[in-house]
N, C-alpha and C positions, 0 to 999 in steps of 0.2 A: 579587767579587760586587757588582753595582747596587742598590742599595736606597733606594727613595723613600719622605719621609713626607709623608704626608698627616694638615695640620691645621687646624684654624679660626684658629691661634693661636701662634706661637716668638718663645721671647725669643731675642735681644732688638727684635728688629722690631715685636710688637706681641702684650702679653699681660694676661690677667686674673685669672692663678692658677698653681697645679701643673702645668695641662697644658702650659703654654707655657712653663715652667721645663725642664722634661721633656724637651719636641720642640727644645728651644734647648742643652740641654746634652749627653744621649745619642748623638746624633750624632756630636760629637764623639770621645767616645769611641771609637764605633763605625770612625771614620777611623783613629783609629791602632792598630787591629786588622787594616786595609786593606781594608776596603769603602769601594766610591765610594757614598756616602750625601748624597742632597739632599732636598732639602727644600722641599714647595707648598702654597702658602698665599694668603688673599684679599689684595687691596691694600687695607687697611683703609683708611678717613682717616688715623688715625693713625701707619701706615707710611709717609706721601707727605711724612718729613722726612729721610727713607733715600735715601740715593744707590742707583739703581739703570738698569737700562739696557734698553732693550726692543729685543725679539728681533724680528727681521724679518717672519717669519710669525705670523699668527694663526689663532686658531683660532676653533670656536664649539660655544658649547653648545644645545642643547633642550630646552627650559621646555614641557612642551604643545605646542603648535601652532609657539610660539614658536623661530625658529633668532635666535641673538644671537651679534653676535661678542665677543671678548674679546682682548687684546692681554698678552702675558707679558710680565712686567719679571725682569730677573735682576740680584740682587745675594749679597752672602754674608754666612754666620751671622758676626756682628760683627768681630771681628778674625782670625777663621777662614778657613780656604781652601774650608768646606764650602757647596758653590752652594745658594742660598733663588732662589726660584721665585714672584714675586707675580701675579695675576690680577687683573689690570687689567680689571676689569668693574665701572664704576662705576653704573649704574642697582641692583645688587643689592650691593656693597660699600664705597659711597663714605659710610658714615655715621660717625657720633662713635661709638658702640657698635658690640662683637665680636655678638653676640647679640641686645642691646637697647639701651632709650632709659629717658630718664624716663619715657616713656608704657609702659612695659613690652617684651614679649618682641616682636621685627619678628614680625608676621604672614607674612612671607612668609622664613622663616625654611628652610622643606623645601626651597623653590626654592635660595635661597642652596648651600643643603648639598650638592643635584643637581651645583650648577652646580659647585660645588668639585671633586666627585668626578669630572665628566665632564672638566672641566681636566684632572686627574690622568690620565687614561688618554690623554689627547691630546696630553702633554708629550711622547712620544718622537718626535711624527710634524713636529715642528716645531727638536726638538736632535739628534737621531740620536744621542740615548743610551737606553739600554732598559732597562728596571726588572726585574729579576728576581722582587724582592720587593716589594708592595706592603702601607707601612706603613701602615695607619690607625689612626687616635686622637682616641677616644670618639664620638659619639653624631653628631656633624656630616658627620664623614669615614666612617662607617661601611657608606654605601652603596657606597663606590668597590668592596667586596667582591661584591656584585652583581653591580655593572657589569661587574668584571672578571671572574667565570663568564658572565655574559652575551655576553662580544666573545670567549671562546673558543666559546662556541653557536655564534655567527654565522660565527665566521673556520671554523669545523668542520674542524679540525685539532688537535691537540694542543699545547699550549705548556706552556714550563718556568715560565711568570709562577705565583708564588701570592699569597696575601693574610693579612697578620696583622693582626686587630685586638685594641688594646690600649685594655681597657676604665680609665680612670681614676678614675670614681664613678658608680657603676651608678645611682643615684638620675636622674641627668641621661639621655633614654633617647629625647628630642626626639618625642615624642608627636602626630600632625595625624593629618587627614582622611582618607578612601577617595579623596577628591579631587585632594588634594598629590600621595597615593601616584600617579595617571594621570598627573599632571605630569612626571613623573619620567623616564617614559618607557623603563622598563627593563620585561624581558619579561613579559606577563602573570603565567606561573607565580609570578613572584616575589610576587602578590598570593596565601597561603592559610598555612595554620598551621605551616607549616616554611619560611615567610619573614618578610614585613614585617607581615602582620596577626597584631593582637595586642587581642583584643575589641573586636572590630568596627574598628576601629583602625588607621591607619599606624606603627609604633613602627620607626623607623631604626637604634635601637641592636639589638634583636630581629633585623632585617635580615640587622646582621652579624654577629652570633652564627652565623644558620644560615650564611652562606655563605662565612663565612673558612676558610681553612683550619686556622688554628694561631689561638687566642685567649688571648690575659696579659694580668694583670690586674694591680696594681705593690706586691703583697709575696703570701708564701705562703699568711698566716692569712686574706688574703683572699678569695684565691682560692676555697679550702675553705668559708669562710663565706657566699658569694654562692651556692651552691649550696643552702642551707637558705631553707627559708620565712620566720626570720626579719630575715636579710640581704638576698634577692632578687629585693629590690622589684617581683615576681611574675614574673620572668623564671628565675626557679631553675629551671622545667623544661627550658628550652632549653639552661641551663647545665648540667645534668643531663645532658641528649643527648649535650652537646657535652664532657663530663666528661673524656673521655682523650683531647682537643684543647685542653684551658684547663691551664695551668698557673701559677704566682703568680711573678712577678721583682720584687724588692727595688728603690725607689725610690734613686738613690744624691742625691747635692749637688754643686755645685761648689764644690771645697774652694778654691781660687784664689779666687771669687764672694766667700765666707764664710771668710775667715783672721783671726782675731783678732789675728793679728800685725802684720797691714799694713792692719785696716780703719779707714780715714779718720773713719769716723762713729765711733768710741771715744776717748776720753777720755787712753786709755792703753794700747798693747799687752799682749795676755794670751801669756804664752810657754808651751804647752805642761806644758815639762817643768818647768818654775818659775813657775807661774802667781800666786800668793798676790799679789806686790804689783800685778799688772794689775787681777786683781778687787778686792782692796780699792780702787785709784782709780777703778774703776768703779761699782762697788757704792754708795760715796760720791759723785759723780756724779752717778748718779742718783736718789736718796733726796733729793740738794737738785734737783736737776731738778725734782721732783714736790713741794717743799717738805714732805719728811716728816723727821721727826726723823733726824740726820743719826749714829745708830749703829751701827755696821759688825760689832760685835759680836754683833746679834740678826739672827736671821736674815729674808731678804727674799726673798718670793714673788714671782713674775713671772707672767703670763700675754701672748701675742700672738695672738686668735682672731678668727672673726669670731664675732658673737653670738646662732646658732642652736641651734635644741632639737639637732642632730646635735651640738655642740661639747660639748655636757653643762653647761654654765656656768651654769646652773639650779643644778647640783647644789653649786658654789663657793659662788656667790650664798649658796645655805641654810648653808653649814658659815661662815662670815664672820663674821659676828656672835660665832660661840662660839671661831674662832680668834683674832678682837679679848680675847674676854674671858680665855680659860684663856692666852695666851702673850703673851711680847711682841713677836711677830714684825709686819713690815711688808711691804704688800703690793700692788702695782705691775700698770695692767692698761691694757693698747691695744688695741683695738676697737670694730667696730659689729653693728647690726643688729637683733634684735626691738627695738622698743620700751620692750616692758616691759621685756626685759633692759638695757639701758641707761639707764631711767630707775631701777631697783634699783642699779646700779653708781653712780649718780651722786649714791645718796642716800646708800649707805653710806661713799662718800667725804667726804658732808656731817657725817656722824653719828662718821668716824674722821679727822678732817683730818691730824693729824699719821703717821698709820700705814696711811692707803690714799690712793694716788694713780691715775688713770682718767684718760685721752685717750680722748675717743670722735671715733671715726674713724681714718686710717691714716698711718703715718708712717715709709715705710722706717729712715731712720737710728737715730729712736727706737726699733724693733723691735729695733733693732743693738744698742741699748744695755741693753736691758732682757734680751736675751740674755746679753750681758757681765756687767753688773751683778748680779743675781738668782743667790741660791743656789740654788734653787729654779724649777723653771718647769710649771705646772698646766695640764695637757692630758686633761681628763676626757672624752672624746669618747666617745657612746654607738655609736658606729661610724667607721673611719677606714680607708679604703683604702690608705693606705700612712701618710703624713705627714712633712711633712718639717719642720717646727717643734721637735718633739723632736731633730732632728740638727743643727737649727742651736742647738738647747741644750745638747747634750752639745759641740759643736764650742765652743763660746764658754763651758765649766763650769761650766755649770748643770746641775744634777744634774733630769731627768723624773720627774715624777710622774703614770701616765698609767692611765688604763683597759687593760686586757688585752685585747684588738680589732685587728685588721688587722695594717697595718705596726708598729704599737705593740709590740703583743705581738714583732714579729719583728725589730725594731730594740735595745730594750732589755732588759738584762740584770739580772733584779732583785734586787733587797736581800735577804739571806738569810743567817739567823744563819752563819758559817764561811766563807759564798763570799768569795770575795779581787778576782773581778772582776767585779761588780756595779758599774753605772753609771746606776741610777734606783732608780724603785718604781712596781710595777704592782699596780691592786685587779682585781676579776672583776666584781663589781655594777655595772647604774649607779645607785646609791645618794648618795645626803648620806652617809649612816650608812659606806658602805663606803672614799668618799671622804675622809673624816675619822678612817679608822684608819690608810692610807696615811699621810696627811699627819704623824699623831703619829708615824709612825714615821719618816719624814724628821724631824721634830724630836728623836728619840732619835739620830738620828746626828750631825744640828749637835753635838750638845753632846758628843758623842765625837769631838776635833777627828782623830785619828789615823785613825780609821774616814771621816770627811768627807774629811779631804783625800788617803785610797786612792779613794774613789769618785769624786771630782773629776777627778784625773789618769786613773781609766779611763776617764771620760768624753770626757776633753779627747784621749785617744790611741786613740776608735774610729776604724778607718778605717771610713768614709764616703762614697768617692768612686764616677766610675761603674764604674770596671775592671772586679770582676765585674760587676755588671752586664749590660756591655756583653757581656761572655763568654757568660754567658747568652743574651741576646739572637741573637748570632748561632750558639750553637747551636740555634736555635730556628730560625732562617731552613735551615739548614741538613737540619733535621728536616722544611722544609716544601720542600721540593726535592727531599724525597729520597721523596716521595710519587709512587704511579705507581696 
């Protein structure tokens, strides 16, 4: 089976979050299942430090009136034999941002996404390999589902090609003009309420809702939850239509990427199945990293988010002060974002210096370590389509403490008088109130070390990876082929 993804973004060539984690590790997977699975994507600025090699023919895409050529570069996903695909169109992709600048979102953003998708349909007519399945992911790649109903219109013949798009955060939904939408150049119909328009409006991700054929979204709870009004960021009708074509597939990690046993930025390998003296070197580590008092015996919160009303860290923010005062635990926090939340993180670090430490801004290695270190890891998110932060905490034994939402709810396994395999704690609120009974009850377990260190070790021995996954995955492909 052939199977192309289409995305704005793979690591490791050039990414800005989950989706590029995602399009850079799944694939993978996906190969040693044995699909030929590649991969296309812009030539950022940022990918032009990529060895890669450009294909003989070119092609072109249509902007409006506009025909523009474009030159393919071919290299592969990192040490992988899986082919990546760059689109060497530097008028619309040669900038310092995936999406944007300091000046904000590129205004010509729809054309960008055009231009990606119509690449994607034009790679076979230039490799003589042929896409069976067309992958797309989220809101950028999501016209390529169009297009490709649109060139069976035109070719008016039948073909086996189908199209899955995999929604990552429905929030992001790439929103323009009636006008973008004429640019685009894909068939009129596609302009009315079982396509791209969505109040008065071009909506790209809407697009591909109507015209994929199989749509996932990357955990179960998700899936289910984008369907209601209060998830759907007003697309839940479409997703409603399209209800017995959407199904939820679990985000997996790469466990190789994320091994506390061999990762360089730690202090100290965490072994699995004997972990106790890696995190203690860790946990002390980093307690002086942050210069807080340096006691391995009280327990140490973590947090790695960034710091928006969606993360919940409002709701941390409010419970801080009372978990300074009722415990003696310490509490450890890397991120950015609102303002105000950052300017409250950095005062209650003024106000607890010895027992709250805060980076604001981002720091892989430090992420590493506060994963390591930290009994504890605070993921209050008032919505979470999959999340992979909690799995890189239970991978590195940190026991989640997370809102019941998304992937969260379907990742973790919670705390519960009798259960023997509990590896966090989940609340149902998004509350302070709610968040601060969770938490006391992670403090009921520290201090039960026999009970802490059974939930540590479930934690440390969730598989995580993408196997199922991918299994899934391409029974889905399989599900959409087998369509007549």
């Amino acid at each position: 089976m052939n199977v192309l993804f289409v995305s704005p973004e793979v690591n490791p060539l050039v990414r800005t979050g989950g989706l590029g984690d995602v399009v850079g590790s799944l694939p993978l997977a996906l190969k040693k299942l044995g699909v030929d699975v590649r991969v296309i994507c812009p030539l950022h600025r940022a990918c032009k430090v990529i060895q890669s090699q450009a294909l003989k023919k070119k092609i072109k895409v249509k902007i409006g009136e506009r025909s523009i050529t474009a030159s393919i570069r071919e290299t592969r996903l990192g040490q992988s034999d899986v082919p990546a695909y760059l689109i060497d169109l530097p008028e619309l992709f040669d900038r310092d941002g995936i999406y944007s600048d300091e000046n904000g979102d590129f205004k010509d953003n729809p054309q960008r996404a055009f231009a990606l998708c119509q690449a994607a349909l034009q790679l076979e007519n230039i490799t003589d390999w042929h896409p069976e399945i067309i992958h797309a992911h989220d809101w950028m790649a999501a016209p390529v589902c169009a297009y490709t109903n649109d060139k069976k219109l035109k070719l008016g013949q039948k073909t086996k090609v189908r199209s899955i798009l995999t929604i990552h955060n429905l929030q992001h939904q790439g929103v323009f003009s009636y006008d973008d939408f004429l640019s685009s150049n894909l068939l009129p119909a596609n302009w009315s309420m079982d396509g791209f328009e969505k109040d008065g409006l071009t909506n790209l991700l809407k697009g591909g809702i109507q015209n994929a054929d199989k749509i996932t979204t990357v955990s179960p709870t998700y899936a289910a939850e984008i369907r209601t009004p209060e998830y759907g960021c007003g697309l839940e009708a479409s997703l409603q239509y399209r209800g017995a074509d959407l199904i939820g597939i679990l985000n997996g990690i790469d466990q190789n990427e994320w091994n506390p046993q061999k990762d360089k930025a730690l202090p100290h390998p965490i072994s699995p199945s004997r972990p106790k003296a890696g995190k203690q070197a860790c946990k002390l580590a980093l307690l002086n990293e942050f210069n807080l008092q340096p006691n391995i015996e009280t327990p140490l919160f973590g947090v790695v988010s960034r710091l928006y009303e969606q993360k919940g860290l409002d709701l941390l923010i409010d419970i801080l002060p009372q978990l300074m005062a009722e415990t003696h635990a310490s509490f450890v926090l890397l991120g950015s974002g609102a303002p105000n939340e950052e300017l409250a993180i950095r005062e209650l670090s003024k106000s607890f210096p010895q027992r709250i430490g805060s980076f604001i801004g981002f720091d892989d290695g430090l992420a590493r370590r506060i994963f390591a270190g930290s009994d504890f890891f605070i993921m209050p998110s008032r919505f979470e389509p999959c999340g992979l932060a909690q799995q890189y905490a239970m991978r590195y034994g940190s026991l989640p403490i997370c809102r019941r939402t998304g992937g969260l709810a379907d990742t973790i396994k919670p705390f519960a008088r009798g259960e023997k395999n509990s590896n966090g704690f989940l609340f149902n609120d998004p509350s302070a109130k709610s968040l601060w009974t969770a938490t006391k009850e992670a403090l009921e377990v520290f201090a039960n070390k026999r009970k802490f260190t059974g939930m540590r070790k479930n934690a440390l021995s969730k598989k995580c990876d993408w196997e199922q996954a991918a299994e899934y995955y391409l029974q889905t492909y399989h599900w959409a082929l087998d369509l007549d």
